[in-house]
N, C-alpha and C positions, 0 to 999 in steps of 0.2 A: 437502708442496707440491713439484712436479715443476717448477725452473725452468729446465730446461731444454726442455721442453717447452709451458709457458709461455712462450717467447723465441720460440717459431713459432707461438704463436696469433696472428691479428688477430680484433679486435673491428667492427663494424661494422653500419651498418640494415641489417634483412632486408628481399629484392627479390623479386619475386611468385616468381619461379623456386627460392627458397630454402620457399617454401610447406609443399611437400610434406614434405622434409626434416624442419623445424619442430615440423610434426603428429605424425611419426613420433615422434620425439626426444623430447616432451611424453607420447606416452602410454605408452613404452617405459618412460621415466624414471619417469613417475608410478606407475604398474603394479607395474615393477619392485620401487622402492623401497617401497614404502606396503607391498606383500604379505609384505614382509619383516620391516618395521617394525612394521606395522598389520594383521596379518593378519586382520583383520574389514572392514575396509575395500574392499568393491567398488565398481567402473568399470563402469557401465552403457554400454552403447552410446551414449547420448544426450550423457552425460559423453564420451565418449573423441570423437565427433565433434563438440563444441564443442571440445575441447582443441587438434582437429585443424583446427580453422575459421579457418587462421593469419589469409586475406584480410581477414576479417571484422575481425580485430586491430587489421590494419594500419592499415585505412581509418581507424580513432579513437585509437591507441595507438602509440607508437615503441617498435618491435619488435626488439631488438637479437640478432645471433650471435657466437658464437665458431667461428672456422671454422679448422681447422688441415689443412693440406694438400690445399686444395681442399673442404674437408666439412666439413660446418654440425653442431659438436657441443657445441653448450650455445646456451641463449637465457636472455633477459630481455623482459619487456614492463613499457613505463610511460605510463602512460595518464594526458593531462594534465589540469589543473583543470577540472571542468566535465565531462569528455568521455561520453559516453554507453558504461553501463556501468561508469564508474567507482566502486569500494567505497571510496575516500578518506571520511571524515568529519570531518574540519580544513578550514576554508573556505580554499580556493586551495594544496589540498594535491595531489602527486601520488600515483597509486594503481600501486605496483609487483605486476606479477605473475607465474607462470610464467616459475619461474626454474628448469631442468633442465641438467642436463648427460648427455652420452653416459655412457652405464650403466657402457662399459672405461673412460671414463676419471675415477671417483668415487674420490675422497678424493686428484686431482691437484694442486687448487685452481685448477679452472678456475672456480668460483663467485667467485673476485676480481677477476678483470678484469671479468667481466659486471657486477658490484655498482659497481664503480669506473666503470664507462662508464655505468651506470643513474645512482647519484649525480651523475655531471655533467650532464648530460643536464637533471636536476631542476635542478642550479643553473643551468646555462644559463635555464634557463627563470622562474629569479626564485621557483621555489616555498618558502614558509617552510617543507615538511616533506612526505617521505614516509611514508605510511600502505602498509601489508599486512595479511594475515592469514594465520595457520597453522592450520593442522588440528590440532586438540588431540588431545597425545599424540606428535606430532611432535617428540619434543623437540630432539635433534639438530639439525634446520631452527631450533628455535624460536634455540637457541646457538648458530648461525653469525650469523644476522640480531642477534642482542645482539652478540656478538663486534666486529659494526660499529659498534655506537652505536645502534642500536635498544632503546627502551625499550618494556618491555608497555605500553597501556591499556586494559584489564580493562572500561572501560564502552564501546568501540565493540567487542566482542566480537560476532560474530554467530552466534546460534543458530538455525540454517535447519533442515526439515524431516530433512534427509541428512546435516548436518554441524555441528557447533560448531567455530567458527573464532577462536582468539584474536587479538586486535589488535595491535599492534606500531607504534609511527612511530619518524621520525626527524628531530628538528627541526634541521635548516642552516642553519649564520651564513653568512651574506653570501657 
């Protein structure tokens, strides 16, 4: 972990103008790492411009960035109880997603502050638990999200067409 470079992140909501940025970041990051990771794993165009669909995000989801020196380079998105779109399965749970960081700066620990600003977020909002999913095989992802307090649940796992997705929450006292 980089804390000194960490000491000039802020965290903050993304604003229609950080959009673009976002998109980029989301497919660079996903691309990048998955082809390295997951080398079976392709990004169709339909994929990488939903990825890139920040607005769309925003309108139902608090879309958070890490922005260091003027430039948007990690995001989070959590998308509240209810919201359309959301893969939560815990009733009044919130549903974290796309969570990337800029490709130079991986294995800084800029996924801390976004996680720490996600989790508030959630408490702010009175949820008894964050719900995710990972791409099985992801393991790395799978043991940073444990590392927090996330625990697997192996029966909201989703098996889609394109993807098996493992489940993950994380239940929050008070």
């Amino acid at each position: 972990m980089n804390t000194e470079l960490l000491k000039r992140v802020v965290i903050r909501e993304a604003r229609p103008e950080d959009d673009a940025a976002i998109g980029e970041l989301l497919v660079e990051a996903f691309v990048t790492q998955y082809a390295k990771k997951l080398p079976e794993v392709l990004y169709t165009e339909a994929r990488k411009q939903s990825l890139r669909d920040t607005a769309s995000k925003r309108a139902v989801a608090k879309v958070l960035v890490a922005e260091l020196d003027g430039r948007v380079v990690g995001t989070v998105a959590l998308w509240p109880p209810g919201a359309p779109g959301s893969e939560a399965w815990l009733p009044g749970a919130a549903d974290l997603r796309h969570l990337a960081t800029s490709v130079e700066l991986h294995g800084q620990g800029l996924s801390v502050p976004l996680m720490e600003a996600a989790e508030q977020v959630a408490r702010e909002w009175g949820v008894p638990a964050i719900c995710l999913h990972v791409r099985r095989g992801a393991v790395g992802v799978a043991r940073m999200y444990q590392r927090r307090g996330f625990t697997r649940e192996p029966s909201a796992d989703l098996d889609t067409p394109s993807v098996y997705l493992e489940a993950y929450v994380l239940r929050l006292q008070g």
